[in-house]
Residue frames as qw, qx, qy, qz and C-alpha x, y, z in Angstrom:
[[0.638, 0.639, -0.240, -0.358, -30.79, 29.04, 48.09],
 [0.914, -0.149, 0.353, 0.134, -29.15, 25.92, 46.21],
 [0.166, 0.448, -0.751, -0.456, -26.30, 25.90, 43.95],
 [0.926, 0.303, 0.188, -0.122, -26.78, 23.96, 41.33],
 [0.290, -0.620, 0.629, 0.369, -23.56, 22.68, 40.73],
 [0.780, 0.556, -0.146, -0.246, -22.48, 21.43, 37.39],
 [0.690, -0.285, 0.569, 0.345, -20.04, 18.13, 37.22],
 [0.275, 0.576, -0.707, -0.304, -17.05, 18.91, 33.95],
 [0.980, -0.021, -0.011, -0.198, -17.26, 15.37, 32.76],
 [0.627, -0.604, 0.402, 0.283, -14.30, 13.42, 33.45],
 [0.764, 0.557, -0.294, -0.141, -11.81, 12.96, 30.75],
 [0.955, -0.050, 0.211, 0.204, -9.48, 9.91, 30.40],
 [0.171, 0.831, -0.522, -0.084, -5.88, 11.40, 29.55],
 [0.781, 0.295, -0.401, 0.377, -3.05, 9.13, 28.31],
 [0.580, -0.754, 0.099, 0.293, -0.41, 8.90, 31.30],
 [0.677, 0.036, 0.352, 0.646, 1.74, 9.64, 28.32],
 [0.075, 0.811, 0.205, -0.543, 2.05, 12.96, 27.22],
 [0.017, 0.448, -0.616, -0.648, 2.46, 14.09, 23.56],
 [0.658, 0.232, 0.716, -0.015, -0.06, 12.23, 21.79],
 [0.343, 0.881, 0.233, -0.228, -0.72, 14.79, 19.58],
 [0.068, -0.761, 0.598, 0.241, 3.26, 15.28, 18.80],
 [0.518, -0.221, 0.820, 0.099, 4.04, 11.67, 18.75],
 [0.565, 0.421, 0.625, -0.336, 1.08, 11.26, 16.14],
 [0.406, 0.861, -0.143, -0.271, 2.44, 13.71, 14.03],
 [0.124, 0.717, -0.610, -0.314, 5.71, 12.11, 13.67],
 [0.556, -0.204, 0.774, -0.224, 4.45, 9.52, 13.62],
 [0.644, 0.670, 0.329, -0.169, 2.52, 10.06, 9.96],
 [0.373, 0.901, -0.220, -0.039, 5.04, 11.95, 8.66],
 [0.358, -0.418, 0.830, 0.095, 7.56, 9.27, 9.00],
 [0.532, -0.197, 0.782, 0.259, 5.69, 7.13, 7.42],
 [0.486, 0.789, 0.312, -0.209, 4.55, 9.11, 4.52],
 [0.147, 0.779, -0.598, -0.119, 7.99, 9.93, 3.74],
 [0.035, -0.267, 0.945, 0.185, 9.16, 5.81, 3.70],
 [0.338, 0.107, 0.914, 0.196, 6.49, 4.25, 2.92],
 [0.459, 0.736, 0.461, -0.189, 3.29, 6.28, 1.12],
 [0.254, 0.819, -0.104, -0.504, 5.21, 8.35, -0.57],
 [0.092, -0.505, 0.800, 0.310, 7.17, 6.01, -2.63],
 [0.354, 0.472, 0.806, -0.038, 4.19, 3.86, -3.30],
 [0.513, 0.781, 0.340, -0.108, 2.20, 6.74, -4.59],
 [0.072, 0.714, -0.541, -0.438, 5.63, 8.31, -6.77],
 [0.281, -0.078, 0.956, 0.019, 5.24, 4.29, -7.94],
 [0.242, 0.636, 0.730, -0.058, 1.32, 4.07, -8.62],
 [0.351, 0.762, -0.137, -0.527, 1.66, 8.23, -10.39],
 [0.098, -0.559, 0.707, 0.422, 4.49, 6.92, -12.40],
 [0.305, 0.213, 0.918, 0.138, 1.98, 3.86, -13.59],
 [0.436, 0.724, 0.270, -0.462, -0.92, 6.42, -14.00],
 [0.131, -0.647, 0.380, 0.648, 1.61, 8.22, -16.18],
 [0.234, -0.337, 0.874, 0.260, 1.88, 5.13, -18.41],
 [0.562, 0.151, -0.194, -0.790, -1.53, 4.28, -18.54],
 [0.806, -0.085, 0.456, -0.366, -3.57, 0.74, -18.15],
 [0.908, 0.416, 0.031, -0.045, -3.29, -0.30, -21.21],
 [0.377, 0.691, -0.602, 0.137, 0.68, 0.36, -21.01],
 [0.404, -0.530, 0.621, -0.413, 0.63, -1.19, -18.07],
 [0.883, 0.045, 0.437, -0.165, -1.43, -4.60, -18.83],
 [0.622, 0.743, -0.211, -0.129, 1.06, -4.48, -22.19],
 [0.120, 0.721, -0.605, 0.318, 3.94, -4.65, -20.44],
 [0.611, -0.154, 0.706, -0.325, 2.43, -7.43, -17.70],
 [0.836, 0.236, 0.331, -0.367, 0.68, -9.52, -20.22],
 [0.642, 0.563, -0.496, -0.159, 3.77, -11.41, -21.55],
 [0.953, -0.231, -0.176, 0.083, 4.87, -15.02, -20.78],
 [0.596, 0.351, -0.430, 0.580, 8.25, -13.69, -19.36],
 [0.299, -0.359, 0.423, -0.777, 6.68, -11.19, -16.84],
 [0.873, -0.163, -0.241, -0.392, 3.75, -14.03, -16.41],
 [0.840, 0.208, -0.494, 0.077, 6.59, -16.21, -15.78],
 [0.442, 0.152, -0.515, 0.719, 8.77, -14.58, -13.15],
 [0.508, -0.351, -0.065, -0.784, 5.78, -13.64, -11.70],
 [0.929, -0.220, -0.190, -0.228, 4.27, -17.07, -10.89],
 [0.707, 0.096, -0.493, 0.497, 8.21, -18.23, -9.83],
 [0.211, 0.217, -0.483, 0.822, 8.76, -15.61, -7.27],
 [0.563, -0.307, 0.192, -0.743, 5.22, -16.03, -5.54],
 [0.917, -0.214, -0.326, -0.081, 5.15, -19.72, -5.52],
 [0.679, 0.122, -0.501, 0.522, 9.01, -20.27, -4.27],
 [0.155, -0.454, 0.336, -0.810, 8.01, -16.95, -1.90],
 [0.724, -0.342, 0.021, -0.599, 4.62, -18.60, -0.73],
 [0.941, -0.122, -0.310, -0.062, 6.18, -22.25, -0.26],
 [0.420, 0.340, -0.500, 0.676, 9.56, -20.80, 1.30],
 [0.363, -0.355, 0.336, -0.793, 7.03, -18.77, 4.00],
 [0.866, -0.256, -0.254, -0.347, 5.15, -22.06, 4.48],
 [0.896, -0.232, -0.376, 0.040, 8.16, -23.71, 5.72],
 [0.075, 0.475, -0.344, 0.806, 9.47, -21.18, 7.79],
 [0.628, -0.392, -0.175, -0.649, 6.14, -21.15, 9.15],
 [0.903, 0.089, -0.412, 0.086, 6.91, -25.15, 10.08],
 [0.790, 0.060, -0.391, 0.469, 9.93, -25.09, 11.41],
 [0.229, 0.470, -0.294, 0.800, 10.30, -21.71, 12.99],
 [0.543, -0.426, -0.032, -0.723, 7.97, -22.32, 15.02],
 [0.942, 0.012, -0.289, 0.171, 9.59, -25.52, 16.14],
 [0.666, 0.306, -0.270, 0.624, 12.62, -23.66, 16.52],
 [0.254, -0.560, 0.304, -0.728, 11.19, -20.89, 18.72],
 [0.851, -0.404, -0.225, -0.249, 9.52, -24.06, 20.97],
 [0.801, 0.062, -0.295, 0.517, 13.42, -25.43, 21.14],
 [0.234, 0.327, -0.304, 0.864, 15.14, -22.44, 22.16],
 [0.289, -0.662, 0.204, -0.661, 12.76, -21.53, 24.70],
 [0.851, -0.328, 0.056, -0.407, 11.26, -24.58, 26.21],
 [0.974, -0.137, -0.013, 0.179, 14.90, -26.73, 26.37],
 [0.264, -0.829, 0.487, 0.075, 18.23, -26.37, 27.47],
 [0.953, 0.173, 0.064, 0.239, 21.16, -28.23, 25.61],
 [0.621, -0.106, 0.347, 0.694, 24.71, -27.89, 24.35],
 [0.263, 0.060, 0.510, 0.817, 25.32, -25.07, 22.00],
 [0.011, -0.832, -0.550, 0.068, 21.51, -23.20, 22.55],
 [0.138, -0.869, -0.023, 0.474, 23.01, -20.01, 23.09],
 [0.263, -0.239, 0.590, 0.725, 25.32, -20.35, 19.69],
 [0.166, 0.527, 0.725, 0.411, 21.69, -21.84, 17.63],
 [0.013, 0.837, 0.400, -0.374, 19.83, -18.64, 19.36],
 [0.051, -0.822, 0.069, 0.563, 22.08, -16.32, 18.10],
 [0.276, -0.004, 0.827, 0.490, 22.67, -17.91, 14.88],
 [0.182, 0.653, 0.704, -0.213, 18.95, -17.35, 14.15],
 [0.147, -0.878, 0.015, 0.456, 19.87, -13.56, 14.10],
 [0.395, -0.470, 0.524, 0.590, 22.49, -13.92, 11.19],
 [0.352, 0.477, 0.553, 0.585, 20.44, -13.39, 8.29],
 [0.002, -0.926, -0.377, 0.001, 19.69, -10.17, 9.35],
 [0.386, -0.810, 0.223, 0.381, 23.12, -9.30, 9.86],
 [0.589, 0.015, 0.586, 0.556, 24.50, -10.65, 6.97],
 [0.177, 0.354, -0.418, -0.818, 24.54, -8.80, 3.44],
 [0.821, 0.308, 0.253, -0.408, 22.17, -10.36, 1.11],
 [0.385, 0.813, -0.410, -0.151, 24.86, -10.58, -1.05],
 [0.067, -0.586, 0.785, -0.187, 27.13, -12.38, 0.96],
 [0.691, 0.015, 0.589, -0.419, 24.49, -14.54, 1.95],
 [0.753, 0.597, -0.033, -0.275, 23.91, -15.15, -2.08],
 [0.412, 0.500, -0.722, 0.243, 28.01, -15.74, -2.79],
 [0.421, -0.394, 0.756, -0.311, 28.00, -18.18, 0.50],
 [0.728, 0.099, 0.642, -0.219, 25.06, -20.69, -0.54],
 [0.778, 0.549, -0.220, -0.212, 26.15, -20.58, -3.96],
 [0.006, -0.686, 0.709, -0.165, 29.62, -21.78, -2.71],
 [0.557, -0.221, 0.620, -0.507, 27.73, -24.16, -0.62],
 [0.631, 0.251, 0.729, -0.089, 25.61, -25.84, -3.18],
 [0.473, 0.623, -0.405, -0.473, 27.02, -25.17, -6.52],
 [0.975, 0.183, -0.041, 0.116, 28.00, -28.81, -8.49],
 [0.666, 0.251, -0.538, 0.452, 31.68, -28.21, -7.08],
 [0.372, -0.610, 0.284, -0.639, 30.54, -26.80, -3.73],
 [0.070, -0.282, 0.922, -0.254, 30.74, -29.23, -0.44],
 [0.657, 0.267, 0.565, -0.423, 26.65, -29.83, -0.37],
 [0.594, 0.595, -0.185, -0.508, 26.59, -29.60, -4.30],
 [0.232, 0.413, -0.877, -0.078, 28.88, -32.16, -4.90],
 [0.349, 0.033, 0.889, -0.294, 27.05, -34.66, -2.71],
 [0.554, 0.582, 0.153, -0.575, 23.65, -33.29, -4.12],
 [0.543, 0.565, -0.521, -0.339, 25.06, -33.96, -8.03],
 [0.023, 0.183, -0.973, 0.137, 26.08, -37.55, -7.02],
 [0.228, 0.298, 0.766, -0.522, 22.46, -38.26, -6.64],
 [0.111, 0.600, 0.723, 0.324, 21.12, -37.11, -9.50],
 [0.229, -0.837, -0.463, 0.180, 19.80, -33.49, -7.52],
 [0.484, 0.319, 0.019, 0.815, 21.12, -30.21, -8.74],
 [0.308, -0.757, -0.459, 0.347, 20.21, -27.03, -6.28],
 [0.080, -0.631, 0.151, 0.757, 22.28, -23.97, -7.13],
 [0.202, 0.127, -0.619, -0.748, 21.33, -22.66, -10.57],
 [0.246, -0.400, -0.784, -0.405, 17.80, -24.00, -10.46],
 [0.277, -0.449, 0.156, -0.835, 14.79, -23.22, -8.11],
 [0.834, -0.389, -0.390, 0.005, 16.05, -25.23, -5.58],
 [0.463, -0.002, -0.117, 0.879, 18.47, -22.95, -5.14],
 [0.137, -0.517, -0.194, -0.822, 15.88, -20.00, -5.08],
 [0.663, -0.411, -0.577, -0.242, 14.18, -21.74, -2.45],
 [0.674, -0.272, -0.303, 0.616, 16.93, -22.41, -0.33],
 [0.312, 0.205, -0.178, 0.910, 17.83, -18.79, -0.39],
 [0.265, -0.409, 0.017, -0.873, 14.34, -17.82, 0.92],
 [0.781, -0.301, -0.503, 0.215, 14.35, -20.10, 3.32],
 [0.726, -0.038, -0.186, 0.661, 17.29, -18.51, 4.88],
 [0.006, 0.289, -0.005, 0.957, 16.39, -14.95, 4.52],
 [0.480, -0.386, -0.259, -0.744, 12.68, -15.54, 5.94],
 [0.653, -0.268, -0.704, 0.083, 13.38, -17.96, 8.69],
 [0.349, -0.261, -0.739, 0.513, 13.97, -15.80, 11.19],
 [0.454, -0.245, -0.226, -0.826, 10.78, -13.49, 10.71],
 [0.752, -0.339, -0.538, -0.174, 8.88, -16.67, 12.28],
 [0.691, -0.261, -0.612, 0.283, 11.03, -17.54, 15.01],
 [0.124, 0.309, -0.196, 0.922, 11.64, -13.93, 16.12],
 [0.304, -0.387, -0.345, -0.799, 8.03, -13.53, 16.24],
 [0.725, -0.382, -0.484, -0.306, 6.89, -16.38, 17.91],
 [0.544, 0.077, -0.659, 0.515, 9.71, -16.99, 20.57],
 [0.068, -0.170, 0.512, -0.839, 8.15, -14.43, 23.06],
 [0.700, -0.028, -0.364, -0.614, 4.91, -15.58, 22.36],
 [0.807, 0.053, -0.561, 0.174, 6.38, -19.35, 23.60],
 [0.280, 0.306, -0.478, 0.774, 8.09, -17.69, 26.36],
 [0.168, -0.229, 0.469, -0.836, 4.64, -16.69, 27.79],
 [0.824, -0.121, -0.436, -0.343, 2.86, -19.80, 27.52],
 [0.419, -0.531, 0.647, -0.352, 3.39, -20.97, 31.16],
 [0.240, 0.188, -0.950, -0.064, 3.86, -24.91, 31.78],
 [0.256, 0.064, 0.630, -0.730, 0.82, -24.94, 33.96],
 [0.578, 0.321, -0.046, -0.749, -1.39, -24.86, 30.93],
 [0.558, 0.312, -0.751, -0.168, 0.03, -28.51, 29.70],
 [0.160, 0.120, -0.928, 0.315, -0.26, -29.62, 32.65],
 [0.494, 0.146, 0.528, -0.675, -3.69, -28.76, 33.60],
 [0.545, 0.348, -0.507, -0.570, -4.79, -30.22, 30.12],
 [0.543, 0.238, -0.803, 0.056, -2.93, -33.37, 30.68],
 [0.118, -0.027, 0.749, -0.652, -4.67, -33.55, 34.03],
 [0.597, 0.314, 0.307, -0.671, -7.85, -33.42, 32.55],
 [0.765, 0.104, 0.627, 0.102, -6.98, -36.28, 30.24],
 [0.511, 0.836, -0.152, -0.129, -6.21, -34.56, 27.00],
 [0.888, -0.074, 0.126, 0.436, -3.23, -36.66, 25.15],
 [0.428, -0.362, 0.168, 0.811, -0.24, -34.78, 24.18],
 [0.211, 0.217, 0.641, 0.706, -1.50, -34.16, 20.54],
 [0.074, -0.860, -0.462, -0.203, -5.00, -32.69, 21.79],
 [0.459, -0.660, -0.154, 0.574, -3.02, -30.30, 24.06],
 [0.335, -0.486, 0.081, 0.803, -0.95, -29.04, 21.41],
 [0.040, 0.517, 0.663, 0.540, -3.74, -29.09, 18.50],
 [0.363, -0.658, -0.650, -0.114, -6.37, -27.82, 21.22],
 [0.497, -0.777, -0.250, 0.293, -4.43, -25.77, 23.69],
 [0.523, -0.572, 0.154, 0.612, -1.08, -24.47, 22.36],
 [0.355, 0.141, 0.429, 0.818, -1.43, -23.78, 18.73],
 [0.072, -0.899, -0.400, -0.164, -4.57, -21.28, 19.13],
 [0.401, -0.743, 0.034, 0.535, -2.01, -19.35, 21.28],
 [0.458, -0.450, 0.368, 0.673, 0.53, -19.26, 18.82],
 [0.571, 0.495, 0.639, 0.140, -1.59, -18.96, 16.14],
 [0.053, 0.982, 0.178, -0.021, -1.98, -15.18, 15.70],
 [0.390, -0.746, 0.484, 0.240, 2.27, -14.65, 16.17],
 [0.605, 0.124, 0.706, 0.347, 2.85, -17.73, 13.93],
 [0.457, 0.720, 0.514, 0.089, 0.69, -15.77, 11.09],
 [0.050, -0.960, 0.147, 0.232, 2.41, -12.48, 11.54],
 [0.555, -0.459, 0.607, 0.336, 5.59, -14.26, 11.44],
 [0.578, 0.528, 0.612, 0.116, 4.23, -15.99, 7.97],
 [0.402, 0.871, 0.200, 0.202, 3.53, -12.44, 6.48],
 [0.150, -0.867, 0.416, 0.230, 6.80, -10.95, 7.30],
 [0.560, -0.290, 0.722, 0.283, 8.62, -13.94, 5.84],
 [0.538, 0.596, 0.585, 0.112, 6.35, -13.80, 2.81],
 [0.342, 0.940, 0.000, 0.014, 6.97, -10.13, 2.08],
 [0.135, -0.761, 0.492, 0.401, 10.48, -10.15, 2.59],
 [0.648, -0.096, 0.728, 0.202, 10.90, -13.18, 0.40],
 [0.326, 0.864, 0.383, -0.027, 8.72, -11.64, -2.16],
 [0.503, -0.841, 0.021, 0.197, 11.43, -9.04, -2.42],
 [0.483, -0.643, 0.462, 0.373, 14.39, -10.33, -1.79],
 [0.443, 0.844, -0.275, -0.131, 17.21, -9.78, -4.65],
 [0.275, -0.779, 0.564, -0.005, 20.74, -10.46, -3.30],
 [0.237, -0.548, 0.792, -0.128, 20.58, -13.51, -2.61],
 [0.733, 0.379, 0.498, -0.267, 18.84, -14.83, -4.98],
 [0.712, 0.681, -0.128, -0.116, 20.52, -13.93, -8.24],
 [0.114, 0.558, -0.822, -0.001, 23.95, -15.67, -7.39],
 [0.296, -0.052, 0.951, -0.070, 22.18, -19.07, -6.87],
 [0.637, 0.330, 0.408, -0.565, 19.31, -18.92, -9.11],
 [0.504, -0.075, 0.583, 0.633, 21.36, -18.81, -12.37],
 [0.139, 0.545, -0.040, -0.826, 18.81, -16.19, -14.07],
 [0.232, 0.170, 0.880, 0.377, 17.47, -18.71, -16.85],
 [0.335, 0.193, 0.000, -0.922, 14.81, -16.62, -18.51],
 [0.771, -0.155, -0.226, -0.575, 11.21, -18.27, -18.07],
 [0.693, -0.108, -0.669, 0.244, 13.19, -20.84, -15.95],
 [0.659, -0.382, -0.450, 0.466, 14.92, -19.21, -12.96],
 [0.245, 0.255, -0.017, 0.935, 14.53, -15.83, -13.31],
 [0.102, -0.650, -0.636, 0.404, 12.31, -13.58, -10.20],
 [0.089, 0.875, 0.451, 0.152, 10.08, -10.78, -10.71],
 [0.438, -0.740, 0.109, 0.500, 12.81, -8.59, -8.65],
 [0.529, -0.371, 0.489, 0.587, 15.57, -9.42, -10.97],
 [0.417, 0.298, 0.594, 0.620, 13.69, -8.56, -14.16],
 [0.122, -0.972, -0.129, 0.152, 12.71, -5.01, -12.70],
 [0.519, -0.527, 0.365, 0.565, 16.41, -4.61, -12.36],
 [0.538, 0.439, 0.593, 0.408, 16.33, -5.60, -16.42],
 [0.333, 0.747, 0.451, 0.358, 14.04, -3.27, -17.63],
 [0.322, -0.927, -0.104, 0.164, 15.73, -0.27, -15.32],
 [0.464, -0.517, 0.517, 0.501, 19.31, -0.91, -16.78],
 [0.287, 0.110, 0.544, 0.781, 18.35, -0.56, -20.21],
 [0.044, 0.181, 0.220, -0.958, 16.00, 2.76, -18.98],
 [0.296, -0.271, -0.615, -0.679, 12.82, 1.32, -19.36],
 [0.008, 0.039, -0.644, 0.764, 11.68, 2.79, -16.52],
 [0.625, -0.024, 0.133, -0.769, 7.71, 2.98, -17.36],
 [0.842, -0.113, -0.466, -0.247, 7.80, -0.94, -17.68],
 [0.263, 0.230, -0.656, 0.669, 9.82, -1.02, -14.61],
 [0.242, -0.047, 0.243, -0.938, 6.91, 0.75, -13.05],
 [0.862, -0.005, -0.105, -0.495, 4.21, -1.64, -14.11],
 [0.768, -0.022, -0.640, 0.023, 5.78, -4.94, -13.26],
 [0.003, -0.060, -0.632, 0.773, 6.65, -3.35, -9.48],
 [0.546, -0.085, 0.226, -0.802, 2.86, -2.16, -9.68],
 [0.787, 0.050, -0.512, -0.342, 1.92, -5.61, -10.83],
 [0.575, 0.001, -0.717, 0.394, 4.05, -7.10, -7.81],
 [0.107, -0.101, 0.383, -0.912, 2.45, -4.27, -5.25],
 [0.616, -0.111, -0.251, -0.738, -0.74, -5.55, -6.13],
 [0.772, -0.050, -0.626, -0.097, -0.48, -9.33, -5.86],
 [0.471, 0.186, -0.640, 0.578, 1.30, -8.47, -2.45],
 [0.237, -0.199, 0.367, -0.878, -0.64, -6.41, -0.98],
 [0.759, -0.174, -0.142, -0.612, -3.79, -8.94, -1.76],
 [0.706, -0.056, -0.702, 0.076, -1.89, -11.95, -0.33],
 [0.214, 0.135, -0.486, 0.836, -0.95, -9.89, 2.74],
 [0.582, -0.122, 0.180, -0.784, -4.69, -8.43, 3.52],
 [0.857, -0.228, -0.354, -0.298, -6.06, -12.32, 3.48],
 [0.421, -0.158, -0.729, 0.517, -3.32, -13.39, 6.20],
 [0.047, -0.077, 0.391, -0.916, -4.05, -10.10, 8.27],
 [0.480, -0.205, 0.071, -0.850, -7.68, -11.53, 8.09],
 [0.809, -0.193, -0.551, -0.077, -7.16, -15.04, 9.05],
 [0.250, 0.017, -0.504, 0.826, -4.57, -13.32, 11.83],
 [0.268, -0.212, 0.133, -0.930, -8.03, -11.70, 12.80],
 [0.689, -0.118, -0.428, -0.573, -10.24, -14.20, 12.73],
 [0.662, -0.038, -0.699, 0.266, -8.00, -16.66, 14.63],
 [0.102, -0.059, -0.538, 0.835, -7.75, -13.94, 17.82],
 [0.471, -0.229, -0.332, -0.784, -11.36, -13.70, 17.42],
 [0.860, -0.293, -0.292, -0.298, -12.13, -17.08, 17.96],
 [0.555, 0.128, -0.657, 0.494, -9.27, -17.34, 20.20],
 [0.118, -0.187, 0.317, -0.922, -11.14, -14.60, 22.56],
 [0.827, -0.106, -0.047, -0.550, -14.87, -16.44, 22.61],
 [0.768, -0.079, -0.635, 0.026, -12.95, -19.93, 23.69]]
């Protein structure tokens, strides 16, 4: 007689154990910082209703500090974008003087207060500060305007880029420039053709972290902006407003109004950040 033997299909286990644990805390973390506070945010709007809501948005002050803190956010993350990406190239790919002071310098808006950071560059580039003074000689006024707003999200959002990309740079071997440049490609096709596809996808991330924190950011923005209402006043700082004199359900609609616009600039990077490792995988 034959057995007829029956084969258990194999299963693939994780060589990690706990998935099933890890998973859990893994939700419940972040349902507790980040869903739940959105949706205690988006009830609180239900609460309020559409029409309170589009009441409350649809005035040339909220319109206003609206359009100021997403342009000065979106044009601050552009040149982050720019330069940090420069700056990760420097720090990895050259050795100089003083590298190991700029590296860790990098690091020092994160460590700083926002505050502090806000009371420094106002110091810096008020009209009796050391840059401001030069600046005002020229004609070119920076603190108190939103050139000062800029500057401060500049500073808060630069290293989001370079953070990102630097390891990214790190594993781009030298071999690849050279085989390029061996095959006649000039410098510029190399680093159009060969090196920014790499960094593309790392660069973008970088981009939308620098965007959302800028988006945001508070501190260090309302000691150099000067808080001119329909001039220099952000979308943050007139939340703050409407919460100190307990008007908490228009609070609630100009955050949902800023959750919204964010969340739709953020889902078109995360699909050019897809698109680019797409077509970075089929070259």
């Amino acid at each position: 007689m034959h057995r007829t033997v029956t084969r258990r299909p194999l299963i693939h286990r994780s060589p990690m154990p706990g998935l099933g644990l890890s998973m859990g805390i893994t939700l419940t973390m972040i349902s507790i910082i980040v869903l739940l506070p959105i949706g205690a945010l988006l009830l609180k709007g239900a609460s309020f209703g559409l029409a309170g809501i589009w009441e409350t948005v649809n005035r040339e002050r909220v319109w206003r500090a609206l359009y100021l803190s997403f342009r000065l956010s979106l044009l601050a993350a552009l040149f982050n974008l720019i330069f940090g990406v420069l700056l990760a190239w420097v720090l990895v790919r050259y050795r100089f003087p003083g590298r190991r002071l700029l590296d860790a310098a990098v690091d020092l808006p994160f460590a700083l207060p926002t505050a502090v950071a806000g009371i420094a560059l106002t110091a810096l580039y008020a009209p009796n500060g050391v840059f401001g003074a030069l600046a005002k000689e020229i004609g070119w006024k920076i603190a108190y305007s939103q050139w000062g707003i800029f500057l401060a999200l500049v500073f808060v959002g630069l290293p989001f880029v370079t953070r990102t990309v630097q390891p990214v740079v790190e594993e781009i071997e030298r071999e690849v420039e050279e085989a390029s440049a061996t095959l006649g490609a000039s410098r510029l096709h190399t680093i159009r053709r060969v090196i920014l596809p790499m960094l593309m996808p790392a660069a973008l991330t970088g981009f939308a972290l620098s965007l959302a924190r800028a988006v945001g950011e508070y501190g260090s923005v309302i000691f150099i902006a000067g808080n001119i209402p329909l001039v220099t006043e952000i979308a943050p700082l007139l939340i703050v407003i409407q919460l100190e004199e307990f008007k908490y359900n228009e609070a609630s609609a100009i955050g949902i109004a800023m959750l919204l616009i964010s969340f739709a600039m953020l889902l078109v990077i995360n699909l050019i950040g897809v698109w680019s490792r797409r077509r970075i995988g089929h070259v």
